[in-house]
N, C-alpha and C positions, 0 to 999 in steps of 0.2 A: 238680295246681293250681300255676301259675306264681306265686312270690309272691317279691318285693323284700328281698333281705339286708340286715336292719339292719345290721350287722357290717361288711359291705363299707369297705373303704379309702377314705379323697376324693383322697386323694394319686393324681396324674397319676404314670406311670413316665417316670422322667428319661431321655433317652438319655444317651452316655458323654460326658463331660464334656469341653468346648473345651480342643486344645492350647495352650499359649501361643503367641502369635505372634512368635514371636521372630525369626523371617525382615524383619519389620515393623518392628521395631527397629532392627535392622541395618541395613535399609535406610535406616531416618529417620538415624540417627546418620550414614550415610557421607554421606547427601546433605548433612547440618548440616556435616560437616568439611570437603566439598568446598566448600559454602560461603564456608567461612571461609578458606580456602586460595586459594579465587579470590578473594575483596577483599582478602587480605593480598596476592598477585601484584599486582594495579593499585595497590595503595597501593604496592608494590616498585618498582614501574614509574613509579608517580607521581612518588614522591619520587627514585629515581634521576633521571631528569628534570628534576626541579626542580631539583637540586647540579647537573648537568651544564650547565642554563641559568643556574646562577647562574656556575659556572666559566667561562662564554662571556664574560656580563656581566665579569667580574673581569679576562679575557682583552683585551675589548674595552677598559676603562677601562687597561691596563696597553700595550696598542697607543696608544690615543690618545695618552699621557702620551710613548713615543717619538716618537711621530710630533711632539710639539709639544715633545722636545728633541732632533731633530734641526734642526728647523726651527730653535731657538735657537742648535746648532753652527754652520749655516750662516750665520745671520748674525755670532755672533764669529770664524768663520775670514775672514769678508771684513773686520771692522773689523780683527781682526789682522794678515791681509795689507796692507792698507791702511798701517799701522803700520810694519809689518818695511819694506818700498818706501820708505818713508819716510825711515827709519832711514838704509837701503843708500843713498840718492841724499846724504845730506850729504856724502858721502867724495867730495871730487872727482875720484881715481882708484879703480878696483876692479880689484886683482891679486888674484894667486892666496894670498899671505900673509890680506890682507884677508877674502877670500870663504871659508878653511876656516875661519879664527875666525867669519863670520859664521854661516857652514853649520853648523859643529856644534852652537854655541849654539841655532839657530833648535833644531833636531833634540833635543837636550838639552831644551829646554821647550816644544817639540808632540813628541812621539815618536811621535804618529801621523802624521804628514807622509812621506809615501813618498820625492817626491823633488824636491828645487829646483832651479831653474835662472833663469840670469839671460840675457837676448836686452837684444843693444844697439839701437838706435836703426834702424838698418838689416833688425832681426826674424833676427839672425844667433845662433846659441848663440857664449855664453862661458864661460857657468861652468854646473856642477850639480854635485849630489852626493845620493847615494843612502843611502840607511836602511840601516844592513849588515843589519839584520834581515829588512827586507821588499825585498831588493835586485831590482831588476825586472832582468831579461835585456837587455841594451844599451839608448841611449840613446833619447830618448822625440822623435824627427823631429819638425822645426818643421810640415810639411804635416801632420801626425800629428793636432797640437792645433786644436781648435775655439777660437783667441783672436782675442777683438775686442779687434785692436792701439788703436782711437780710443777705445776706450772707458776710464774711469779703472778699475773693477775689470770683468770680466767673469768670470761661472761658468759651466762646459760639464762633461758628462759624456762616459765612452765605455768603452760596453759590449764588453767582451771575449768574452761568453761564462759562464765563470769567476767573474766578476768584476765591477764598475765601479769605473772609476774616476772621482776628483771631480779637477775641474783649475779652478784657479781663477788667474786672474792681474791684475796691478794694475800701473798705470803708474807710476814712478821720476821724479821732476821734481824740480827744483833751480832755483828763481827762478822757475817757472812755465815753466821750459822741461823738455822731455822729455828724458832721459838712457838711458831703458832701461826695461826690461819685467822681472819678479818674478814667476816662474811656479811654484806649487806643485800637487801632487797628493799623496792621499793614496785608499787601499780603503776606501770603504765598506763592505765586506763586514768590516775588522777594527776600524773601528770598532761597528760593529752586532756585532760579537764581543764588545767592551768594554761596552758597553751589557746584552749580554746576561749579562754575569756578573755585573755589578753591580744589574742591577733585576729579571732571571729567575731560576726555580727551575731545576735542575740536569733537570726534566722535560719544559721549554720550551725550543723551538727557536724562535731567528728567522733570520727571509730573505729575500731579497727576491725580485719576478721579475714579470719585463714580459706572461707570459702567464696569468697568473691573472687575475679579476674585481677588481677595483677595491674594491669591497666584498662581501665574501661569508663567509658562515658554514657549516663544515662539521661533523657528528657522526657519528661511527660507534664502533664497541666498544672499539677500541683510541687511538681520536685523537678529540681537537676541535682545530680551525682556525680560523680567523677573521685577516680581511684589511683595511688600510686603506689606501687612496690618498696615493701622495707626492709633489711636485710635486718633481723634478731637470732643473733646467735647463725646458726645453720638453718633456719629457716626462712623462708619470703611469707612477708604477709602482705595485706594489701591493706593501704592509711586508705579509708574512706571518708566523703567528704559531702555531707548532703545539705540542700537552701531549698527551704520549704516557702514555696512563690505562691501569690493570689491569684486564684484560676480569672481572678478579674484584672483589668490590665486599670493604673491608677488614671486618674483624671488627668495629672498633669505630669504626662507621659507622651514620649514621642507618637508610640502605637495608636493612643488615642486621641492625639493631634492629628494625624494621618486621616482616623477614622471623622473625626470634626470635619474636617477640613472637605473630604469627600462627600461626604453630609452637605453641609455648605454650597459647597460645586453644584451638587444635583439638585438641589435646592434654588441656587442661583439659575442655573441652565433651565428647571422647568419654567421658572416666572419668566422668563426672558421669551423662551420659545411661543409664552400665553402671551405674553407682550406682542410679539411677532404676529404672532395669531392673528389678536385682538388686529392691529393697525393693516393687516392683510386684510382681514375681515372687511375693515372699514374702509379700507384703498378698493375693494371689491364693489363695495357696495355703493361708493360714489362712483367705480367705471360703469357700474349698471344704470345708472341715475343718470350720468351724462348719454351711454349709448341712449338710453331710452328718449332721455330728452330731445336728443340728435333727431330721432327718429321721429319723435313728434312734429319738429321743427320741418322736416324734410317735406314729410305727410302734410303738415298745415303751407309749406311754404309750395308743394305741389297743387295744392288743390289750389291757390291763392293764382297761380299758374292758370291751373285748370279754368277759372271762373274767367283769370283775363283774356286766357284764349277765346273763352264759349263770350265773353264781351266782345271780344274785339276780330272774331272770324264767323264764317260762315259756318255753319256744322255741316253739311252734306258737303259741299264741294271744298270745303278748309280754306278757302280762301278766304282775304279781309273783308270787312264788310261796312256797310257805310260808314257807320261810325270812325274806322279804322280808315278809309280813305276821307273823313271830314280832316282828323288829325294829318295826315299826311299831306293837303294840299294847303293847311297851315301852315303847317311846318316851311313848308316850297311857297309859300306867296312872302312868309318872313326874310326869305334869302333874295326875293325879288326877279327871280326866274321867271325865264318865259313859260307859258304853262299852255298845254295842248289837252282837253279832257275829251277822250273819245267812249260816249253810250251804245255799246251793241246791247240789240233787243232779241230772242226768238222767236221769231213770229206765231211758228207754226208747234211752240213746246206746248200747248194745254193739247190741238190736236194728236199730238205723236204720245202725248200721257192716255188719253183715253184709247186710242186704239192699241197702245201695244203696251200699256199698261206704266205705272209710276217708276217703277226699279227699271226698267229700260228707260226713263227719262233720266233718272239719276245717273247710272251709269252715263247716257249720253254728256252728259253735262261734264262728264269727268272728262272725257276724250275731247269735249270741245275746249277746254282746258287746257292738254296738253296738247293740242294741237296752237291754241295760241301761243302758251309755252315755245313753242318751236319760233315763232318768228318775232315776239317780242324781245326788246332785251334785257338784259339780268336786272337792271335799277329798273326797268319797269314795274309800277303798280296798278295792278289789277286786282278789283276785288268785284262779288257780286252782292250789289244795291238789291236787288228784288228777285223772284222765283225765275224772270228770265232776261234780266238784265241785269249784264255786265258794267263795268265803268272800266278804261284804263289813260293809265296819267304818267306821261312820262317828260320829266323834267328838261330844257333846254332844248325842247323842239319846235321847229318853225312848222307852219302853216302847209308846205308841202308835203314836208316828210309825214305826217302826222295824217293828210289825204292818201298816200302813197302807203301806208301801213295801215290806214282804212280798207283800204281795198285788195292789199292780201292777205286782211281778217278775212272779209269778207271768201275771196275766191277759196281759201284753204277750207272753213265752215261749208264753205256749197258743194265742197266734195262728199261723196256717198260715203254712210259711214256702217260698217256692220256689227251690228250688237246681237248676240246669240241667234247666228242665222236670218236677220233684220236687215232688210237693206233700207237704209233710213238716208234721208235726205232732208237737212235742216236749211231755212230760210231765216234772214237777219236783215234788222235793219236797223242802220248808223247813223249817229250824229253826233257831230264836231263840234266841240264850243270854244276859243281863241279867249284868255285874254289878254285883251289889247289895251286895257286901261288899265292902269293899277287901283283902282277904285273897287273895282269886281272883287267880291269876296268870295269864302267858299261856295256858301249858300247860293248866292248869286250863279255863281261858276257851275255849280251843279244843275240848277235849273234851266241854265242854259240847254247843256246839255240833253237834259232831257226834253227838252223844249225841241231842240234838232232834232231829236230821235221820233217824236210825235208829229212834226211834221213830214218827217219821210215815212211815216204811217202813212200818213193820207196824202201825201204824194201817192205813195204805192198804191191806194186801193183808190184812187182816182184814175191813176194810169189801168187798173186792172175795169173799171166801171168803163172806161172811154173804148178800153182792147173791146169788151164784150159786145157794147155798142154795134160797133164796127162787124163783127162777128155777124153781130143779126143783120146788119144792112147787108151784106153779101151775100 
């Protein structure tokens, strides 16, 4: 007969326990630092950027400012030309005594004037004299010069290549009549020299030149550029203006604070997230330690279970067993209850095992069980003492009632009972033990009992020796 392990475990078998994922980590962490490594780049990018259009802007305000003081040289070299012609015409003769005192002076306070010359009335050279610094290779041919003789000043350029020069010239009159022509030049390229030392950094180049855009802005890694329109004579040219930059950005640089600083960040985020890890790791590995432990405790406190049950019940029919009714009528003699202990026996369970075999006694035993079940009540205890005897002990019952539920053990047991097509009919026999003295201990009390129980043995099988008797006499 199939019958259900009270014992059995509830616990499900675990399989082995999840790796950490640590691959998972790894991953999220490099993704988190690339992150961060890519918007520290664009903010790199950004803000390099931004210094290098602010350096344009600073460029560009730093071109304008030449360009509006050349614009103010040109106009003092003509009010000054104007002046010096002015000078030169008082003299009513001009020799060569006159003209080197006048030449050198003039040269002495412009030192950027390349070279003077004086044309008389006729547009003929008479006099010049040359800068020994910036001495130009022979002299400068009247067809040479762009001068408007009618004009009182005129300015003309003339690009060499090299170079430009500024020629400017102003007419010489004396009474409001003409006397002669006052012709200077000077490089623009050395004065945009002198400009440059005084208002650029030693990284800034200027220059000029007829083929470049007018106004244009250029950047690349090593240069920015920037250009502005200048009006010489009738012509536009365009003021160039170049800063030759470190394709390396400096140390202590915004750019490279940005870049630090990003560094740093992903730096700080990786150890943090291994930090994370790490105390995840460890918070894992003690929830595994406690589940497990749990589990041990569960398992050893089950079985602990298990041993008190198989101590303290019957294993086939699960009921308590002497032992577990010795405690129980302790228990009830300390509380000083009246106590009724009633011994049912089977008489006939060794015959009913051998002819219909052991598992239809078992089984038996189980329905004689729940058929006591059925008219005992719920505080009753019942357990079975021996292979076919019962004990049941129920607290605060008198001597009637305890006769009176003897005997509808007994009538319910004497009914036919069927077990796999078996028609089975069980015989018992009872006995009652009262105690009536408080002196009576368990021990005592039990013996009793079974002591009644043995005697209505042989009651019974006196009464069946006397029936038989009787039988033969008839």
């Amino acid at each position: 007969m199939n019958q259900t392990d009270p014992f059995a475990s509830n616990t499900t078998t675990h399989s082995a326990e999840e790796q950490h994922p640590r691959l998972w980590f790894m991953l999220f962490t490099s993704f988190v630092c690339m992150l961060i490594l890519c918007v520290t780049f664009m903010l790199y990018r950004y803000v390099e950027d931004s210094e290098r259009e602010h350096q344009l802007s600073m460029m560009d305000g730093k071109l304008t400012e030449i360009v509006n003081r050349l614009d103010q040289y040109k106009e003092t070299d003509n009010k000054q030309i104007m002046w010096l012609s002015r000078q030169l015409s008082r003299y009513p003769k001009i020799d060569q005594r006159l003209w080197i005192s006048f030449s050198n002076d003039l040269i002495r306070l412009f030192p950027h004037f390349q070279h003077v010359q004086w044309f008389d009335n006729n547009q003929m050279l008479r006099w010049e004299t040359h800068n020994d610094e910036n001495k130009t290779a022979g002299s400068i041919l009247t067809d040479d010069l762009d001068i408007r003789w009618d004009k009182e000043i005129s300015y003309s350029i003339k690009d060499s290549g090299n170079d430009i020069r500024i020629v400017i010239s102003s007419l010489g009159k004396r009474s409001k009549e003409r006397i002669g022509t006052l012709v200077i030049q000077y490089s623009l390229k050395r004065r945009l020299d002198e400009i440059q030392k005084s208002v650029l950094s030693q990284t800034q180049l200027l220059s000029i030149s007829s083929q470049l855009p007018a106004d244009y802005r250029e950047t690349i890694a090593t240069r920015l550029s920037v250009s502005r329109p200048i009006l010489l004579g009738e012509e536009v040219y365009a003021l160039y203006m170049e800063q030759h930059v470190s394709p390396y950005p400096k140390l202590l640089s915004l750019p490279m604070a940005v870049f630090i600083t990003g560094l740093v960040a992903a730096t700080l985020c990786s150890i943090t997230l291994y930090l994370l890890e790490i105390n995840y790791v460890g918070r894992r590995a003690v929830s595994r330690s406690i589940r497990s432990l749990r589990r041990e405790l569960k398992a050893q406190k089950e079985t602990e279970n298990r041993l008190q049950f198989v101590a303290y019940h019957d294993q086939k029919t699960l009921l308590p067993n002497r032992h577990s009714l010795e405690m129980y009528l302790e228990k009830a003699i300390l509380v000083e209850q009246d106590i009724v202990l009633t011994c049912i026996d089977i008489s006939n369970l060794n015959e009913i095992n051998d002819m219909y075999g052991h598992h239809i006694g078992e089984h038996l035993l189980f329905d004689i069980v729940k058929r006591f079940r059925t008219i005992l009540p719920r505080h009753a205890m019942m357990a079975r003492v021996d292979s076919s005897q019962f004990m049941i002990s129920v607290a605060g019952m008198c001597q009637l009632e305890a006769e009176m539920q003897a005997n509808q053990l007994r009538i319910c047991l004497e009914e036919e009972f069927n077990i796999e097509n078996n028609q089975i009919i069980a015989h018992c026999l009872i006995g009652i033990a009262y105690r009536l003295n408080r002196s009576i201990n368990t021990e005592e009390l039990i013996r009793h009992a079974e002591t009644a129980t043995h005697r209505a043995r042989n009651w019974e099988q006196a009464i069946l020796l006397l029936t038989t008797r009787q039988c033969r006499n008839n």
